[in-house]
Residue, then its C-alpha position, 0 to 999 in steps of 0.5 A: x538320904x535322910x542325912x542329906x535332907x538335913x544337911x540340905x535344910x541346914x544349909x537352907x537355914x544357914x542361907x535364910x540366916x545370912x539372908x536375913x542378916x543382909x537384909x537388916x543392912x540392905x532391906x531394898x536388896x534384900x528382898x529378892x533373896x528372900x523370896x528364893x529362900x521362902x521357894x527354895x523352903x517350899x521346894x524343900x517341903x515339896x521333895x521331902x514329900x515326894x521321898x518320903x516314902x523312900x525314906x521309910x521303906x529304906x528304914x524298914x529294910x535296914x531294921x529287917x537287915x538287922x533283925x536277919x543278922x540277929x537270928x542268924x547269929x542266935x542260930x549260930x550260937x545254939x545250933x542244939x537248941x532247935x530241931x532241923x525242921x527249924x532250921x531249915x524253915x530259917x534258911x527258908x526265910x533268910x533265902x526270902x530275906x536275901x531275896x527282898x533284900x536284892x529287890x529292895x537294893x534294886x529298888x534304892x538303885x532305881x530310886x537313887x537314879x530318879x534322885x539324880x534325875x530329880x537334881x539334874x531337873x531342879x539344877x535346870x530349874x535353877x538356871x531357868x530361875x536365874x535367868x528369870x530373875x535377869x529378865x525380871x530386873x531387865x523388866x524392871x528397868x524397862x518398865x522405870x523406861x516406859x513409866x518415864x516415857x509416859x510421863x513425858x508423853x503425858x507431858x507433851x499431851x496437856x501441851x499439844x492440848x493447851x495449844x489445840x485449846x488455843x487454836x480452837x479459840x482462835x478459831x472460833x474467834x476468826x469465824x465469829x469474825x467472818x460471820x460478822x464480817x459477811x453481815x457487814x459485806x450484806x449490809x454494804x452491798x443493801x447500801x450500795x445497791x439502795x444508795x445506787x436505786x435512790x442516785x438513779x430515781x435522783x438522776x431520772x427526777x432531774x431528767x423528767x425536770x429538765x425535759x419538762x422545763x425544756x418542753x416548757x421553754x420550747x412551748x413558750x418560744x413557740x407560742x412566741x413565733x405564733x404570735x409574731x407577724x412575718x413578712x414573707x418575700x415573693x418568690x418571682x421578686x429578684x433584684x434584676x426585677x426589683x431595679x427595673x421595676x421600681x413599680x413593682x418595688x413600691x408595691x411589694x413594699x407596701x404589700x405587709x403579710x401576717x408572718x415573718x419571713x422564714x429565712x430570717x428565724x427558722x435555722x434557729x429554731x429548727x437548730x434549737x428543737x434538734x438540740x433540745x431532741x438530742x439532750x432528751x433522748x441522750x440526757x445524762x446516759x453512757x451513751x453518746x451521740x456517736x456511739x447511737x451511729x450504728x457502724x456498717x458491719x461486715x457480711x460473711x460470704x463463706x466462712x473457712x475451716x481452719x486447717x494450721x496453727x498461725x499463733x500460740x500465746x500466753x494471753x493471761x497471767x491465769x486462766x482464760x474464760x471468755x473470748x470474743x471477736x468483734x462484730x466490725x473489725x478484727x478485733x479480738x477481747x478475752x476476759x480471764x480469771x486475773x481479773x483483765x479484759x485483753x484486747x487483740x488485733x488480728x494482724x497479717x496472721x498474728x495477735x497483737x496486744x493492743x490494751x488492756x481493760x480493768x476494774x474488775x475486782x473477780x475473774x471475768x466470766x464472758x464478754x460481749x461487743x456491742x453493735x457499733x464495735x466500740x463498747x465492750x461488757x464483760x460479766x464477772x464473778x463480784x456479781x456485777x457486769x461491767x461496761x468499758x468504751x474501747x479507748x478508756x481503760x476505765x469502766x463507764x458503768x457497772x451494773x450491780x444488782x445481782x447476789x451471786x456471780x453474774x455468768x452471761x451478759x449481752x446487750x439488747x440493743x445499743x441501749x439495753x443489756x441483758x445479764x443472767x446470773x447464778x442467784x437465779x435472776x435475768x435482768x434487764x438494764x437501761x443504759x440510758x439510766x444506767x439502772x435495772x429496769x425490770x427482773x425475771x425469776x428462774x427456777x434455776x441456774x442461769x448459765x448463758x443467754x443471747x438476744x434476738x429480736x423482742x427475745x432473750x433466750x436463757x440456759x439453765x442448769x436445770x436441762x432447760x432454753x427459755x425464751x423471754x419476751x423482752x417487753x414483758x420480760x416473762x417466760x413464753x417457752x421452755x425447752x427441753x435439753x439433754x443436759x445442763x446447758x454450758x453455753x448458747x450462740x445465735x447465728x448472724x441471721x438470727x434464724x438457728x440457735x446452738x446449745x452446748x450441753x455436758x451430755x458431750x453433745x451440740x444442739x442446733x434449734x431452727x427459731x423459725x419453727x420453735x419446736x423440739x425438733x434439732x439436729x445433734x453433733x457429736x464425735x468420738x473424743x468430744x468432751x465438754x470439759x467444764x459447766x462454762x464451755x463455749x461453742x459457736x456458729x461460723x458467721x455463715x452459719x454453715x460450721x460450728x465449733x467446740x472446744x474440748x477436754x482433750x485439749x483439741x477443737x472440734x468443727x462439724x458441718x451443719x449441711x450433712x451433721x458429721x465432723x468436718x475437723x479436729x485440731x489437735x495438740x496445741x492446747x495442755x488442758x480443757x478448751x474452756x472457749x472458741x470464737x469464730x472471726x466475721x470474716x470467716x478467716x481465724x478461729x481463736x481457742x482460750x484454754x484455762x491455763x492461759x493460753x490462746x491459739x489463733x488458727x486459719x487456713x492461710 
């Protein structure tokens, strides 16, 4: 054993050797190898170590092999030298080394065996380290791989990271930008509106001059006629009598009276003072003599509910979000998010398109016609309402004053108009003037408003109706609703009020009475689709009518409060609103994906 532990470290030596030697020509490769030369050194000591043991007891059991062949050969050569007592005590002892000699025999066997053992397990190990070493440098490759890798990476970071740098910049440039632009926007808008307050006190100065002057002309010419003599003619004196009477004649002739006939001046006059009366009362206003004539409107006797589609339209090139039947005629106008007013005629059961109304720069949030049916206004989201006559595509007047969207406008009156708005105003406008004549503050959103007599009544997010005294312009009632209000619709004889809430529900309010008593109309499947959905009354005030999210139109009867109709199925989205025509014939329903569905029961 102890000659195979040399030879094993010779080897060893000789390996380090060349090792070494290889490594002074390759010193990169080199030093792997001599890294398993150092453990395989270490192994080397380790394994010597575990048979050193071995090693000496094997050692001892040959010197004792030894010693036992020597005493047995002394023995055998001087067998008179000792007495049998010795002898036998020798074969006692050579039995005893014999037997140690098989225990120790079997002891090497034994050892020899865990030796093998030992070879197969570090020949394992060897395979074991050798694919180690594979995995190793296959480790390092993959490591160089990664290293690579993250240098690209890193790379790819700091230009991602300039880029985003860049962008921020710009970012901040284009809301440094906006920021200016929108103090830009204020300042114009304060322009426009002082330039607008100062054009409309320039326009209402010229008109108290003009009316002073005329005042003044007229007091002139009429302390003119005052002072002027008059002859007036008998009434009993014709020509029959004058030429038969030449006595009668003479002496009429010499009769003089203070005051100069009235037939020879008075048309003058009186065509000067109507005319002068015109001009003072229309002055430089929108509105013209014609359009003070107020039109004979149609009563509705029995309004029908709708049973059948008759039309459906693609009335806007974007949603839809007002519509409106005209008070005198079959007229219909619906007002969009493009911006357009669109007018329809109601012809032997279809729409037809008949002009088309612009100048708005936002979409158009509801429209109105005025009594005589021949203007139309419209409120829109650039904070102004707008004023068109029907045969002039071109608006006549814009209100501009609010800060925020105006979402309701109304007219009170052929001269007045009301509007309500997002910025948490009312105002009242003076058409006349074309200016704003008085302003009303409200705690909250103005959603929708209608007009009756000496009243505006308003909507509100905030779950409330206010009534308005329109000579004051201040809130003389609240009441109470049950959700945001959505819209408001007053019936033809102005006696009932109906409020759309987003608690899905309608409420009909008896403005006789003025109090929280109301009857409430719901329906299962009944939806208020959006914060800006319209119901209204019948013209008879017997119906109302709703649209929904569902897509479909509800109709419920005032009388006993239950669902009368649903009209389903023609509609793709929310129903944002419904108008009921004065006739009580067509029901017309927008919805926001532009589109318009005539119903009726013919």
């Amino acid at each position: 054993m102890a000659t195979v532990t040399v030879d094993t470290r010779r080897v060893m030596t000789d390996v380090a050797g060349v090792s070494e030697r290889s490594g002074r020509g390759e010193a990169p490769a080199g030093r792997w190898k001599r890294h398993i030369i150092r453990e395989l050194k270490h192994r080397d000591v380790t394994q010597h170590d575990m048979f050193r043991d071995l090693i000496r007891f094997y050692t001892q059991l040959l010197q004792k092999t030894s010693l036992t062949k020597g005493m047995l050969s002394c023995s055998v050569r001087q067998p008179s030298c000792g007495s049998s007592s010795s002898i036998s005590s020798l074969l006692l002892r050579n039995d005893q080394l014999k037997k140690t000699t098989g225990e120790l025999a079997f002891q090497v066997v034994e050892l020899q065996q865990q030796i093998k053992i030992k070879e197969c397990v570090l020949e394992e190990q060897h395979a074991r380290l050798g694919e180690e070493e594979c995995q190793w440098v296959g480790a390092l490759d993959v490591r160089q791989e990664l290293q690579k890798r993250v240098k690209q990476v890193q790379e790819e970071n700091g230009a991602l990271k300039m880029e985003y740098d860049s962008l921020l910049e710009r970012q901040r440039w284009a809301e440094t930008s906006l920021r200016e632009e929108k103090v830009k926007e204020g300042h114009l808008l304060e322009d426009m509106i002082r330039l607008k307050q100062q054009a409309a006190a320039r326009m209402n100065s010229r008109n108290e001059r003009r009316s002073r002057a005329r005042e003044a002309n007229l007091q002139k010419d009429l302390q003119t006629v005052a002072r002027s003599k008059v002859t007036i003619d008998s009434l009993s004196s014709t020509p029959t009598s004058r030429s038969t009477s030449p006595k009668n004649e003479s002496t009429e002739r010499g009769h003089t009276r203070l005051f100069r006939s009235a037939s020879v001046t008075s048309p003058r006059i009186l065509k000067s003072i109507k005319e002068l009366f015109d001009r003072k009362r229309r002055g430089h206003s929108v509105c013209s003599l014609e359009e003070d004539l107020l039109c004979p409107v149609g009563i509705c006797l029995s309004a029908r509910v709708p049973v059948r589609v008759l039309q459906v339209l693609e009335a806007h090139e974007q949603g839809i979000n007002a519509v409106r039947f005209s008070c005198s005629l079959d007229l219909l106008a619906t007002g969009g998010t493009d911006r357009v007013i669109k007018l329809w005629e109601v012809r032997a059961g279809s729409l037809t398109h008949r002009a088309t109304l612009d100048g708005s720069t936002e979409g158009i949030t509801s429209v109105e016609f005025d009594p005589t049916g021949l203007r139309i206004l419209a409120a829109s989201y650039d904070k102004s309402a707008l004023l068109w006559r029907l045969d002039d595509p071109v608006p006549k007047l814009t209100l501009t004053g609010h800060s925020r969207k105006v979402t309701a406008a109304r007219f009170s009156g052929l001269h007045q108009v009301v509007t309500g708005s997002a910025d948490r105003t009312i105002r009242l406008w003076d058409l006349h003037r074309a200016a704003c004549v008085q302003v009303a503050d409200v705690a909250s959103y103005c959603s929708d408003l209608v007009c009756s007599e000496n009243c505006i009544i308003s909507g509100h997010y905030d779950s409330k109706i206010r009534v308005w005294d329109t000579r004051t312009v201040g809130c003389v009632q609240e009441l109470p609703a049950q959700g945001k209000v959505t819209s408001l619709d007053i019936s033809s004889d102005h006696r009932q009020l109906l409020s759309c809430c987003r608690d899905d529900c309608l409420q009909l309010i008896d403005l006789r009475r003025w109090s929280n008593d109301r009857m409430c109309f719901r329906a299962d499947g009944f939806k208020c689709g959006s914060d800006s959905t319209k119901a209204v009354i019948s013209p008879d005030g017997c119906f109302l009518a709703a649209g929904s999210a569902d897509g479909a139109v509800y109709i419920w009867n005032v009388s006993n409060g239950n669902l009368e109709t649903r009209l389903p199925d023609k509609h793709s989205s929310s129903i944002s609103a419904v108008s009921w025509s004065l006739s009580g014939e067509y029901v017309v329903s927008v919805d926001k994906s532009r589109w318009a569905v005539l119903w009726s029961d013919i």
